[in-house]
C-alpha positions in Angstrom: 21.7 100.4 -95.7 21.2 97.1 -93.4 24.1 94.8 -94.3 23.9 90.9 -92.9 26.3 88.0 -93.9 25.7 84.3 -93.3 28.1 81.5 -93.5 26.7 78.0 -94.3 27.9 74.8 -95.6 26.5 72.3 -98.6 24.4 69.7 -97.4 24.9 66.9 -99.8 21.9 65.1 -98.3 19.3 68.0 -98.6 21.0 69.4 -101.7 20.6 72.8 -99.7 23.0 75.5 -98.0 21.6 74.6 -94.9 24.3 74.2 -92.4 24.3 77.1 -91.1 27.5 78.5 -89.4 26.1 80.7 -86.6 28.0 83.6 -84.5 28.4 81.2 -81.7 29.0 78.6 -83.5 33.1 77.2 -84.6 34.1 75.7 -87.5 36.0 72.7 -86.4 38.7 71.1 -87.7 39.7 67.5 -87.3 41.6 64.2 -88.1 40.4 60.9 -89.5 38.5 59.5 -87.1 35.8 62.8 -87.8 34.4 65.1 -85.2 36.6 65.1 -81.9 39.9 63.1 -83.9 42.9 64.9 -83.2 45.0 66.3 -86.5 48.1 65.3 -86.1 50.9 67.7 -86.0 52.1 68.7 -89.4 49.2 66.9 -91.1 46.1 68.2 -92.3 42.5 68.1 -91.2 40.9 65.1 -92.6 37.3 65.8 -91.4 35.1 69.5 -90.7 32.5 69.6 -88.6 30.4 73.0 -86.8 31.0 73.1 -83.3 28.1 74.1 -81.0 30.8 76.6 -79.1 34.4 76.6 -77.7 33.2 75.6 -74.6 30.8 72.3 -75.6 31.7 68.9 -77.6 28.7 68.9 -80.2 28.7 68.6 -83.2 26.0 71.0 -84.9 26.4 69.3 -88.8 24.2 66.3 -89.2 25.7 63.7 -91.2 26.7 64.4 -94.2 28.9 67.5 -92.7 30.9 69.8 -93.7 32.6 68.8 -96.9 36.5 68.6 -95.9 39.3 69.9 -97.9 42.4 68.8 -97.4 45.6 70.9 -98.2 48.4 68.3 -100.3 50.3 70.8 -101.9 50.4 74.4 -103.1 48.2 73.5 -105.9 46.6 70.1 -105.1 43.6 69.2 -102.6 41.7 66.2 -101.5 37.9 66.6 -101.6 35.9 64.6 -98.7 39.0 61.5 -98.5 38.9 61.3 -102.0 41.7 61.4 -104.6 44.3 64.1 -104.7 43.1 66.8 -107.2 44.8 69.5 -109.3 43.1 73.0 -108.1 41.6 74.3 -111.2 38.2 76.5 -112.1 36.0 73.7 -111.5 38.0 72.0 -108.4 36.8 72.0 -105.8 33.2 72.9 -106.7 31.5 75.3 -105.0 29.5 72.8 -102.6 32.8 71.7 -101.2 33.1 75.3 -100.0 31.7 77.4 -97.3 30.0 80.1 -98.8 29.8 83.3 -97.1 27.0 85.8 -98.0 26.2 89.2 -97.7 23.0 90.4 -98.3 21.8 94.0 -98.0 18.8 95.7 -98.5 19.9 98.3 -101.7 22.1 96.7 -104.0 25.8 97.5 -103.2 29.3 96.9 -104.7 31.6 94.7 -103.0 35.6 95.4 -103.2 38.7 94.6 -101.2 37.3 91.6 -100.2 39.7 89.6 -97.7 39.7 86.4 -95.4 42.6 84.9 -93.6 43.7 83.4 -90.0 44.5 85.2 -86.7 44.9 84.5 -83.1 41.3 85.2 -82.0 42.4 88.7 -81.1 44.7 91.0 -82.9 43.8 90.3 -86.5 47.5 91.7 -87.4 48.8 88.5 -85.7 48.7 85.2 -86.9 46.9 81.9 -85.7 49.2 80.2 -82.6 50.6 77.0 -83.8 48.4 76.3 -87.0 49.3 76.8 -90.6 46.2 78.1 -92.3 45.9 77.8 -96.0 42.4 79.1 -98.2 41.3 79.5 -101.6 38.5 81.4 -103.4 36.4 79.2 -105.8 38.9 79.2 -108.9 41.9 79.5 -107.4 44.4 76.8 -108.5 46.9 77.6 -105.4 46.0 77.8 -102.3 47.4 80.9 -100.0 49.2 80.4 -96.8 46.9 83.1 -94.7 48.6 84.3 -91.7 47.2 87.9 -90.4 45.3 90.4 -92.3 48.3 91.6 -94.2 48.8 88.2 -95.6 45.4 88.0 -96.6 43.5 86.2 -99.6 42.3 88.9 -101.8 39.0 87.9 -103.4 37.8 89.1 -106.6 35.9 91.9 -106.3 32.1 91.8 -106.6 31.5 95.0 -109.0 28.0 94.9 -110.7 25.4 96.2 -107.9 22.9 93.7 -106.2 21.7 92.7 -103.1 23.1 89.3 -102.5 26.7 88.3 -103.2 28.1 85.2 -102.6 31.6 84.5 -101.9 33.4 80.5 -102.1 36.2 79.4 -99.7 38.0 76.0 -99.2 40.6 76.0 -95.6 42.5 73.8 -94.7 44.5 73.7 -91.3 47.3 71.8 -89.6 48.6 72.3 -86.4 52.1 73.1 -85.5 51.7 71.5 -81.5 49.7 69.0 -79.5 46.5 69.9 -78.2 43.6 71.9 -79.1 44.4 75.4 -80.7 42.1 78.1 -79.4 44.2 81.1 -80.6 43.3 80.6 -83.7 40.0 82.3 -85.9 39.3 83.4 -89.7 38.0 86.5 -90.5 36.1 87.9 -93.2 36.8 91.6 -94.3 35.1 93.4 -97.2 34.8 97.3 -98.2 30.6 98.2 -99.1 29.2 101.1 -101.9 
């Protein structure tokens, strides 16, 4: 069985998954001024963007970008700098997600699906100096995901096929000045 996933953003413009979130590429998160803006501490990204790599300032989203959802409360979110919402099974929609799919070959069952924040190297640790908070589509409160054990647990994917898709709004606010490298999300799922 040949498993591959691909994370990719709506493009609002093209009306197409097509920013595509490669394995050298960072999702970025940033204030109000859009890509570069610092968040301040304690606030919450107002902007997303793909970044090229850790190392370069480019920003790989084309206008539109990355739809940005912004954490308010345990179970309210801004959408894109609009209105504070109530989370709910139709907010936010799924092309204010990133949608992460896994495709394989032979149809397969997907279970103990999970996706939280870590410091970039010890998955059991969480991020350095950022509070990470995620959803799955439907969701109406967001989860405070720090480490795998304090994972969001996605519903299951039990009727057999070869593509599954899988929505997920983040939001992230740093706890200190400057940028925050020890910080990454992970994506964890069992396959039969």
């Amino acid at each position: 069985m040949a498993v591959s996933f691909q994370w990719a953003g709506y493009n609002t413009s093209s009306g197409e998954w097509d920013f595509i979130i490669s394995d050298t590429n960072l999702i970025g998160f940033y204030g109000p001024d859009g890509y570069g803006s610092p968040i301040q501490v304690g606030q919450f990204n107002d902007s997303m963007h793909i970044r090229t790599s850790i190392s370069t300032d480019t920003d790989a989203c084309p206008p539109p970008h990355l739809r940005n959802c912004k954490y308010i409360s345990s179970t309210e979110i801004s959408i894109a700098g609009g209105p504070t919402l109530t989370l709910s099974d139709t907010v936010p929609a799924e092309t204010d997600c990133i949608r992460i799919t896994l495709t394989s070959d032979t149809p397969v069952i997907v279970q103990n699906i999970r996706f939280y924040a870590f410091d970039g190297t010890t998955i059991t640790n969480p991020p350095q100096n950022v509070d990470f908070y995620c959803g799955e589509k439907g969701d109406t409160s967001w989860t405070l995901a720090h480490g795998q054990s304090n994972a969001l647990v996605l519903n299951d994917h039990n009727e057999a096929a070869t593509t599954h898709h899988f929505y997920i709004f983040m939001s992230a606010s740093p706890k200190a000045t400057g940028a925050q490298t020890q910080f990454a999300v992970r994506f964890e799922c069992d396959i039969q």
